[in-house]
Legacy VTK file of the C-alpha trace (Angstrom):
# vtk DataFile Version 3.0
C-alpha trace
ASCII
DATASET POLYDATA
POINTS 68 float
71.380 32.687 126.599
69.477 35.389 127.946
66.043 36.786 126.457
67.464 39.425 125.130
69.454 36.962 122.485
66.725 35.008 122.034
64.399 37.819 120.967
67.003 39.068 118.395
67.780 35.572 116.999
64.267 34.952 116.265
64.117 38.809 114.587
66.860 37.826 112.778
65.824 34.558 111.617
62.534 36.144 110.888
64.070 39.062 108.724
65.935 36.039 106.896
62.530 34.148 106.370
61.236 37.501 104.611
63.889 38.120 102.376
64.340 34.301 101.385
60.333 34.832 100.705
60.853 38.013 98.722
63.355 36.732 96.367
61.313 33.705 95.583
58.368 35.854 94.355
60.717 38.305 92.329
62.136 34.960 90.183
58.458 33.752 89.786
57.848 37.448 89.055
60.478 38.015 86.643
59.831 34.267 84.709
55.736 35.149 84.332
56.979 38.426 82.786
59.485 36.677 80.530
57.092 33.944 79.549
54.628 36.908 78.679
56.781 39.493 76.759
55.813 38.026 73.316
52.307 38.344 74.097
53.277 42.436 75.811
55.020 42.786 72.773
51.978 42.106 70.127
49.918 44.410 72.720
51.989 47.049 72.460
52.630 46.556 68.423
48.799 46.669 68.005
48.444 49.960 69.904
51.608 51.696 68.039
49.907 50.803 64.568
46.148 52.018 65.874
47.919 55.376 67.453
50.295 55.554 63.949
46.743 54.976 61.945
45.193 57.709 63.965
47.748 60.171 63.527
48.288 59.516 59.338
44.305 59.741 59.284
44.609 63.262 60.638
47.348 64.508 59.334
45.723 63.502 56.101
42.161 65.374 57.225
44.211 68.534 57.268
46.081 68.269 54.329
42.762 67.555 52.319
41.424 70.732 54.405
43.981 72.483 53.315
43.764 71.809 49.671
40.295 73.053 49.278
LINES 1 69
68 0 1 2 3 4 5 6 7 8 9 10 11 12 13 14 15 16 17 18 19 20 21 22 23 24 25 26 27 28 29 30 31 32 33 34 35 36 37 38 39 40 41 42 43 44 45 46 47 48 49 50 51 52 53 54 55 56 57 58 59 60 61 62 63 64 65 66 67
């Protein structure tokens, strides 16, 4: 085996190493988001209901502006 191969097994095996590393941290990744939708979920609940709140409140300031 020449340098040559030896240089491009190791890139290889190296590029290998990476990806194996990669995937690992996308499953860890993908079970901290699933563990944490219920608690994304609420979150974004909460802020629909505030932003609905909002808007009814001001549509409501306009129709009482409009009725005087």
């Amino acid at each position: 085996m020449d340098s040559g191969h030896v240089v491009e097994f190791l890139d290889r095996r190296e590029q290998a190493s990476e990806r194996t590393s990669l995937d690992r941290r996308s499953h860890v990744g993908i079970a901290l988001y699933g563990s944490s939708a219920p608690l994304i979920l609420a979150s974004l609940k909460r802020h629909f209901d505030a932003l609905t709140y909002a808007f009814t409140a001001s549509v409501g300031d306009l129709s009482a502006g409009d009725e005087s």
